[in-house]
C-alpha positions in Angstrom: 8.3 -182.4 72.2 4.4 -181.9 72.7 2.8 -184.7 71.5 -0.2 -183.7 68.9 -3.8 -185.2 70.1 -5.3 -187.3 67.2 -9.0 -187.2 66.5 -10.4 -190.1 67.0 -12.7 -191.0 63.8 -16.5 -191.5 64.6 -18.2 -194.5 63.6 -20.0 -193.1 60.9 -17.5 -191.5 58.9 -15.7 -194.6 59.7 -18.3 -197.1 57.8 -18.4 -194.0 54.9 -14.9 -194.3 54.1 -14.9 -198.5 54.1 -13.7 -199.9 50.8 -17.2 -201.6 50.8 -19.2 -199.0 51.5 -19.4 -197.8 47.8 -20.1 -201.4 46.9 -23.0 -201.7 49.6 -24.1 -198.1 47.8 -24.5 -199.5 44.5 -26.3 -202.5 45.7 -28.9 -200.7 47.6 -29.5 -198.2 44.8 -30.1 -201.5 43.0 -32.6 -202.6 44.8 -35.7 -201.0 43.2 -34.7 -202.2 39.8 -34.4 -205.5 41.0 -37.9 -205.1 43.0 -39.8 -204.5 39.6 -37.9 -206.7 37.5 -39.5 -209.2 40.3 -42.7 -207.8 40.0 -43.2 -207.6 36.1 -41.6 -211.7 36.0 -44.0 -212.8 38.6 -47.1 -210.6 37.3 -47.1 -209.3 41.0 -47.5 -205.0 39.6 -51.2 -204.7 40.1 -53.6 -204.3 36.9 -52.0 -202.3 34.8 -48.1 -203.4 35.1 -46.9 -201.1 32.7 -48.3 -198.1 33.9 -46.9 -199.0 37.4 -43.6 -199.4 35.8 -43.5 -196.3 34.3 -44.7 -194.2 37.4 -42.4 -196.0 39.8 -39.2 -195.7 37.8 -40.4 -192.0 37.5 -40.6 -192.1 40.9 -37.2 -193.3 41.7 -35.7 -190.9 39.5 -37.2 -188.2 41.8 -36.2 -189.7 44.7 -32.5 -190.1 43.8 -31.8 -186.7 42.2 -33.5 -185.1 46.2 -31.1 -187.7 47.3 -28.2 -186.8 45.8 -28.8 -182.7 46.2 -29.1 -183.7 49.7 -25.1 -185.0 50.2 -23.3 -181.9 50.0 -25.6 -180.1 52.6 -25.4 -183.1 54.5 -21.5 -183.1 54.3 -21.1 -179.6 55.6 -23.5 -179.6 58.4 -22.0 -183.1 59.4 -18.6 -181.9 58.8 -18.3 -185.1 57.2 -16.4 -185.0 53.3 -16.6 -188.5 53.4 -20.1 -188.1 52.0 -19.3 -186.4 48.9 -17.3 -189.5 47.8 -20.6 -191.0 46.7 -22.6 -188.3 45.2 -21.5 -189.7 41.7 -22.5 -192.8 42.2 -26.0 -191.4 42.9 -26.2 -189.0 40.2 -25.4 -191.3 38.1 -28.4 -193.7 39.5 -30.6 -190.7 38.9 -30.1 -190.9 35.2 -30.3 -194.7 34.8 -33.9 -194.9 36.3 -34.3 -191.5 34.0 -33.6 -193.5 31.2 -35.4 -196.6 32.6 -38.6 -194.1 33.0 -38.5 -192.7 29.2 -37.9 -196.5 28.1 -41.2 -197.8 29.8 -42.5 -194.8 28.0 -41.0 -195.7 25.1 -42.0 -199.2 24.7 -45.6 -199.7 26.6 -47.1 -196.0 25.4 -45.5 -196.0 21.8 -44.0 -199.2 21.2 -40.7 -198.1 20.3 -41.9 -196.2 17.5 -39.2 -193.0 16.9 -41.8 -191.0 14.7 -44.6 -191.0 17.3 -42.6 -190.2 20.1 -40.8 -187.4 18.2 -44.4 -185.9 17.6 -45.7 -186.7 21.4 -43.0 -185.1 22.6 -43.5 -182.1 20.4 -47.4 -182.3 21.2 -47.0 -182.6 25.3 -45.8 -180.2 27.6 -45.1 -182.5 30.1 -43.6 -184.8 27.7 -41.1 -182.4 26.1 -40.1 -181.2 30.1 -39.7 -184.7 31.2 -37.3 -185.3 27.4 -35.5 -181.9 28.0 -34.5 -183.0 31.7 -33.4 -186.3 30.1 -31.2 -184.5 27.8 -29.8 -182.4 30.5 -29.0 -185.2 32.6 -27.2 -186.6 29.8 -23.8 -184.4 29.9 -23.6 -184.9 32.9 -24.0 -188.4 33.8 -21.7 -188.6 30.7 -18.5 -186.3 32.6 -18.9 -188.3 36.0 -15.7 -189.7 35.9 -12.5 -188.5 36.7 -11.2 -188.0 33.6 -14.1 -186.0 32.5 -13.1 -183.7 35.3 -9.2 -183.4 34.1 -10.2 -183.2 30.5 -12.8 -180.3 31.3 -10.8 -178.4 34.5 -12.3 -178.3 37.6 -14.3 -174.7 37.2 -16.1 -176.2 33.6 -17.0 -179.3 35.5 -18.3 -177.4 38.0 -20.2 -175.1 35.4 -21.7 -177.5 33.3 -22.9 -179.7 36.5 -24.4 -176.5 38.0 -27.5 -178.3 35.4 -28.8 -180.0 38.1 -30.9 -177.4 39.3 -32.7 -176.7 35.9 -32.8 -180.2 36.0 -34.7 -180.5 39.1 -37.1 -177.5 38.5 -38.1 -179.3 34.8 -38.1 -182.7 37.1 -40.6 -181.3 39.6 -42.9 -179.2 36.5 -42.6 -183.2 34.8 -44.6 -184.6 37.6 -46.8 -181.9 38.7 -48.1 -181.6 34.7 -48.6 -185.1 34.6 -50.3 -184.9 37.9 -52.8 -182.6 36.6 -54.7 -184.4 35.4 -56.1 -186.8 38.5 -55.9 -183.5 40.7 -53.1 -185.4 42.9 -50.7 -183.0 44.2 -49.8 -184.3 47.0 -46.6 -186.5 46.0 -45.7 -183.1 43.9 -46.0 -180.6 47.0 -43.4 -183.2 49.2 -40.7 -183.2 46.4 -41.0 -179.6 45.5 -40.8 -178.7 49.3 -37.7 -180.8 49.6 -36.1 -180.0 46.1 -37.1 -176.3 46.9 -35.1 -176.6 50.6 -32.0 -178.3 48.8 -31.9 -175.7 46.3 -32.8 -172.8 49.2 -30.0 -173.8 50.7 -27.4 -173.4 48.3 -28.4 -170.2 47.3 -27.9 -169.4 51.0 -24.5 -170.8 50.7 -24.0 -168.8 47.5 -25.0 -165.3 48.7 -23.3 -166.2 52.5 -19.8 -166.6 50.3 -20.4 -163.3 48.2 -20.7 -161.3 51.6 -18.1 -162.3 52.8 -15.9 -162.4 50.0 -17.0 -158.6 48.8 -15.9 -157.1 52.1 -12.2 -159.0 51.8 -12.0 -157.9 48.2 -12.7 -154.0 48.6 -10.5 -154.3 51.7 -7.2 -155.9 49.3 -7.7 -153.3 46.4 -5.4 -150.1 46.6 -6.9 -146.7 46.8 -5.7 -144.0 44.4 -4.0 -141.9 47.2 -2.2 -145.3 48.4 -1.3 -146.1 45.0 0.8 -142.7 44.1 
């Protein structure tokens, strides 16, 4: 018998398939909460706390939905699935500081008032982009679990969480609008270059996998002569 060479796991994937790694995950995405919860106790978020609160956990959101577009390119140019087994875990932390960013809304612009905010939101274009990404997000933070996936079969799930890029274009057109005003388009140019590179790339993928697929296709279909 031929004994079959075993390849030996690199330390990376390694520490990505740890039990704690999904732990260490959650902590870390925890960490900006945390930091502004210990700004706001100790009055340590500059002059005007609440608007500070509401730009950074606008901020975060951003930075977590480029984050987790940016694990299943990662995984196949790695060649490392392990990545993927966190990318729910992230989405899902891109619609808690969602919902932590309409709450500071909520509360220091309109002071929890429903009937204001339902007419800002209707009066705003950058308010009813930012509320119509929410909502978005909101089926599909809602079917991150695994029974979600049974209940809906694998191609819906995959369908319905196809979203994400609406929900990054409405995400990116959010902060640019609201930008706009103070002629500061810097932030907005970096995560609409990366979002825009994510995206870029999986319509790469996309068209790469109808080429090839096309050419296999015509080739298995029977012509009429074969056929008689």
């Amino acid at each position: 018998m031929v004994a079959r060479a075993i390849p030996s796991r690199s330390p990376v994937a390694g520490a990505l398939l740890h039990p704690g790694a999904k732990p260490l995950l959650f902590v870390l995405a925890l960490l900006p909460f945390a930091w502004l919860m210990y700004g706001a106790i100790t009055n340590n978020l500059g002059a005007n706390p609440a608007e500070y609160l509401s730009r950074a956990t606008g901020d975060w959101t951003l930075r977590f939905l480029c984050i987790t577009l940016a694990a299943t390119p990662l995984r196949v140019i790695t060649g490392m699935p392990a990545i993927a087994r966190f990318r729910r875990m992230l989405g899902l932390f891109v619609y808690f500081y969602a919902v932590l960013h309409f709450l500071a809304y909520s509360w220091f612009d309109m002071g929890f008032d429903l009937s204001e905010i339902t007419k800002d939101i209707a009066k705003r274009p950058f308010i009813l982009v930012g509320f119509s990404g929410l909502l978005l997000l909101t089926p599909l933070a809602a079917t991150s679990f695994n029974r979600a996936v049974k209940a809906l079969g694998a191609a819906r799930w995959q369908a319905l969480h196809k979203a994400v890029y609406a929900i990054a274009a409405l995400a990116v057109l959010h902060f640019f609008w609201m930008r706009a005003a103070k002629h500061n388009f810097a932030e907005v140019a970096v995560y609409a270059a990366i979002l825009a590179t994510l995206l870029g790339w999986r319509l790469a993928q996309y068209l790469k996998k109808r080429r090839f697929q096309a050419p296999l296709g015509m080739s298995a279909a029977p012509s009429r002569h074969s056929a008689r």
